[in-house]
N, C-alpha and C positions, 0 to 999 in steps of 0.2 A: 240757422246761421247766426253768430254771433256777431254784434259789430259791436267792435267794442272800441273807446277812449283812454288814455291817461293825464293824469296829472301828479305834479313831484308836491309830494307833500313839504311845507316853507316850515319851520320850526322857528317862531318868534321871542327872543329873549329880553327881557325890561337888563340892561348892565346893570344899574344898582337901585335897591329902591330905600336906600340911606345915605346921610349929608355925610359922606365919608369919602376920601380922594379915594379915583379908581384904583390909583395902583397898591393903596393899602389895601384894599377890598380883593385886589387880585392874590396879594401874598398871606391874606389872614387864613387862617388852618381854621376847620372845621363851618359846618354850619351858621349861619348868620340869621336864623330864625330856631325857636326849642322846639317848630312845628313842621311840618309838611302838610299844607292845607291842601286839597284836590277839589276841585269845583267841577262842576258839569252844566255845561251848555248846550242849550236847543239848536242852536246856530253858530256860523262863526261870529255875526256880524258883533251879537252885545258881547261876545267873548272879547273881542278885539276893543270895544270899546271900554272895556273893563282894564286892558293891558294900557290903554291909553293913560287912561285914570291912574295907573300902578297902584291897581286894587289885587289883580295877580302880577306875576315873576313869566311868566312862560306860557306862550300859548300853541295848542298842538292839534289847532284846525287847520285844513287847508284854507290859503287864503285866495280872495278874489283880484281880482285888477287892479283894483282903486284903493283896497289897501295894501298892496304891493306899492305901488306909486307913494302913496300916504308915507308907509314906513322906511323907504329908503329917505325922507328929504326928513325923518326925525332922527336926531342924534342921541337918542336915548333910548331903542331899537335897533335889535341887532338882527339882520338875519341869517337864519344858516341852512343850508339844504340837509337833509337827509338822506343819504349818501347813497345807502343800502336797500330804502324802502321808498316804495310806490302804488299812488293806487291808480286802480281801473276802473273806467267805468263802462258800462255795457249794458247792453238791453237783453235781458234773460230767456228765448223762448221754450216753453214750455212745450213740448212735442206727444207726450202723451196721448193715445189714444182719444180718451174721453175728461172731461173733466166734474168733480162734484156737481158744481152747479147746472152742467147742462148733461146729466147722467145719462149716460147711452147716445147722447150722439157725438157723433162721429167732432173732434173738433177742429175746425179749419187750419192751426197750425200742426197738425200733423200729415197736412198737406204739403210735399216739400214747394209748388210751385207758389203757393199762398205764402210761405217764410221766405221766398226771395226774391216777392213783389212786395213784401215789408223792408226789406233789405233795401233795397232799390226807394224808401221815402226814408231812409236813415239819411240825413245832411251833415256833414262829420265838419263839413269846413266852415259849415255857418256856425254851428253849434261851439266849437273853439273859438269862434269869432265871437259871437254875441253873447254867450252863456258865460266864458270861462275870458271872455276879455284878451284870449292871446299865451293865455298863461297855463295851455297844453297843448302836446304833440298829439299828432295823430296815429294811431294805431289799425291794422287791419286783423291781426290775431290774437289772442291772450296770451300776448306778453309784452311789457314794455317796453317803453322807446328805448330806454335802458338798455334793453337786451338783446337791441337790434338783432347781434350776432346769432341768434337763434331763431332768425324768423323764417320762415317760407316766401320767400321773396317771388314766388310763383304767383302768390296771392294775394302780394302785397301792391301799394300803390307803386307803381301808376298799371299794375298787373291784375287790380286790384279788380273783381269784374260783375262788381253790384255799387258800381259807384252812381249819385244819389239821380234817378231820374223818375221821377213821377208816369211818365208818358209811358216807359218800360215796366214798371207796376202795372198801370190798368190794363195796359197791352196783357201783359202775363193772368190778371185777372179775370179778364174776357177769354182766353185759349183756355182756364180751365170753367168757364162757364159758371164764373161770381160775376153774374150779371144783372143789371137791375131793372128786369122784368115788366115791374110794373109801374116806372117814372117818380120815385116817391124819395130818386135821391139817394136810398139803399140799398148797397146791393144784395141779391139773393144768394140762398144754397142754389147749386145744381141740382136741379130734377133729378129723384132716386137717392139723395142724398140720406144715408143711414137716420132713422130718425126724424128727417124731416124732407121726405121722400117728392112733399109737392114744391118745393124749392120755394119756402118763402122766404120774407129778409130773416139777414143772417141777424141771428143775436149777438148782442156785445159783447166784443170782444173784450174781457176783464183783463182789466192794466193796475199794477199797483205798484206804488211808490213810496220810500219814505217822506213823512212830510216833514221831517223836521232839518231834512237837507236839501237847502232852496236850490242848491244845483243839482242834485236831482229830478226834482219837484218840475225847477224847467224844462229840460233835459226831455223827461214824460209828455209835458204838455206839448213839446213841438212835435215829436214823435205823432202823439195824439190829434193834434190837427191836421198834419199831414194823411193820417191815417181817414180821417172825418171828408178831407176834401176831395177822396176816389170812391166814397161810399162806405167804407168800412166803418160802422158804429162800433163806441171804444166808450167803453165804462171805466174812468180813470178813479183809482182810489187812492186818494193821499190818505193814509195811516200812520198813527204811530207805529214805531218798529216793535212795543208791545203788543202789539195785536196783529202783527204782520207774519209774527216766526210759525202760527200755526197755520196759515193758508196757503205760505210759500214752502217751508220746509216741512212740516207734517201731511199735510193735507193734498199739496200740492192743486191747489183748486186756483187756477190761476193760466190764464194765457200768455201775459208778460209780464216781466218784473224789473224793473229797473234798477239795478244795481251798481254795487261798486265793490271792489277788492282792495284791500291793502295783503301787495306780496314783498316779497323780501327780492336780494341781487341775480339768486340762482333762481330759476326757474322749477325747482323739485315741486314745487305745490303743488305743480299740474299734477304728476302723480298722485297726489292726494286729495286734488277737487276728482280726478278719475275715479279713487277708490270710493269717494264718496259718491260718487255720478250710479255708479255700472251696482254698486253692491247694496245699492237701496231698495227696498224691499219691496215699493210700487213696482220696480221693473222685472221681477218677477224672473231674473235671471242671477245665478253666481259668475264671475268671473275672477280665474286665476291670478295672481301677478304677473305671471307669465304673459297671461291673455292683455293686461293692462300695457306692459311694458311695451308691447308688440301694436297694439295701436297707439300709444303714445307716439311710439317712433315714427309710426304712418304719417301722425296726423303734423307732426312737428319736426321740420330738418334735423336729421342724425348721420353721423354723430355733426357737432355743432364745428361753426366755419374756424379757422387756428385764431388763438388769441384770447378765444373765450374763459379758457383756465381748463384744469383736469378733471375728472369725475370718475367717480366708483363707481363699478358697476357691478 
């Protein structure tokens, strides 16, 4: 189960960063630098203070709270939304059989009752609150607030039916017998458990995150204490994304991932995170377009409510 967030990415403009009246600056033809300089940043935060400085022209990180508030009360910051594009964010489960690191056995989230007593410690309305300051919608399915018109409103809030209760987790953890046996705080496998048949504590559950995106990074760690506080041990790995792309996407050695998406207005990606999903080579199955287009449909209101625009099909 995916539970996934958005936020509208903010597009930060410096109007001029020369002693020249704006509305010359508006009608002057061509470029006003012989360069196009591109910087790259860890974070948004020195990014933004860089735009502050008008050390850069444009900044094209999401921004947080406080400098949303900060940039509307400066007059030499423009903001502008980005119209077409949005990202997501969401917690990745890995459902896979087994994983690298814990080889042959069986791994807890390929247990469906285990993925939606995680479900059930995902906090969606704290996490807008506290992480992102107010400055995202909530989402139940992958697609954005944007695209309302296309959601499964079956699933969605207030329909929504993993909305956040810890109590409903352990309950779900206890009926499938992740239970902690022997007082020590963690819970165990179930006895007979592939691999680890005597039911000891379960192993950590591997979490990875990028660390160079603090809202991310956040995001992980509440996930991960919630996860901590019903027994669930969680190995949280803040990574560079250099060292991430071979454990999440080659390797797939990984329980959750916390991620994020920048999609565009239409929704087509989905088709294309499916081809990419179903036709990987771990899953050890092909699947037609046909097969693809047929459960897209399933999985996502079709065709979409009137208003939404035309589509080829």
């Amino acid at each position: 189960m995916r539970n996934i967030l958005t936020i509208l990415i903010i597009l930060c403009l410096v109007l001029s960063a020369y002693d020249v009246p704006l509305v010359h600056a508006q009608t002057q033809k061509g470029p006003r630098s012989e360069y196009l300089d591109i910087y790259f940043y860890a974070s948004p935060d020195p990014c933004y203070f860089a735009l502050k400085a008008e050390e850069i022209d444009i900044m094209a990180w999401p921004i947080s709270g406080w400098m949303y508030t900060d940039a509307i009360a400066d007059p030499n910051i423009l903001l502008t939304p980005l119209a077409h594009t949005y990202m997501m964010y969401g917690f990745n489960f890995n459902v896979n059989g087994t994983i690298n690191t814990y080889r042959g056995v069986d791994s807890p989230l390929n247990n469906e009752t285990f993925r939606k007593a995680l479900a059930f410690l995902v906090s969606k309305d704290y996490m807008i609150s506290a992480i992102f300051e107010g400055c995202a919608e909530r989402i139940d399915v992958p697609l954005p607030a944007a695209q309302s018109d296309w959601w499964n409103t079956s699933v969605c809030y207030p329909n929504y039916p993993y909305e956040y209760d810890p109590v409903q987790a352990e309950q779900l953890l206890d009926e499938k017998d992740f239970v902690d046996r022997d007082g020590n705080g963690v819970r165990n496998y179930p006895v007979g458990w592939k691999k680890r048949p005597d039911g000891p504590d379960l192993d950590d559950i591997i979490f990875y995150v990028d660390s160079t995106d603090s809202v991310r990074v956040a995001m992980a760690r509440t996930l991960r204490d919630a996860m901590q506080d019903v027994g669930i041990p969680v190995d949280l790995r803040e990574w560079h994304p250099l060292f991430l792309y071979g454990e999440i996407m080659v390797h797939h050695n990984y329980h959750i991932y916390m991620g994020s998406q920048l999609v565009n207005s239409l929704p087509v990606y989905l088709c294309i995170l499916a081809v990419f999903t179903f036709m990987s080579a771990s899953f050890g199955r092909r699947w037609t377009y046909a097969n693809l287009w047929q459960h897209w449909k399933q999985e996502y209101t079709w065709p979409p409510r009137p208003g939404v625009g035309d589509i080829v099909t």
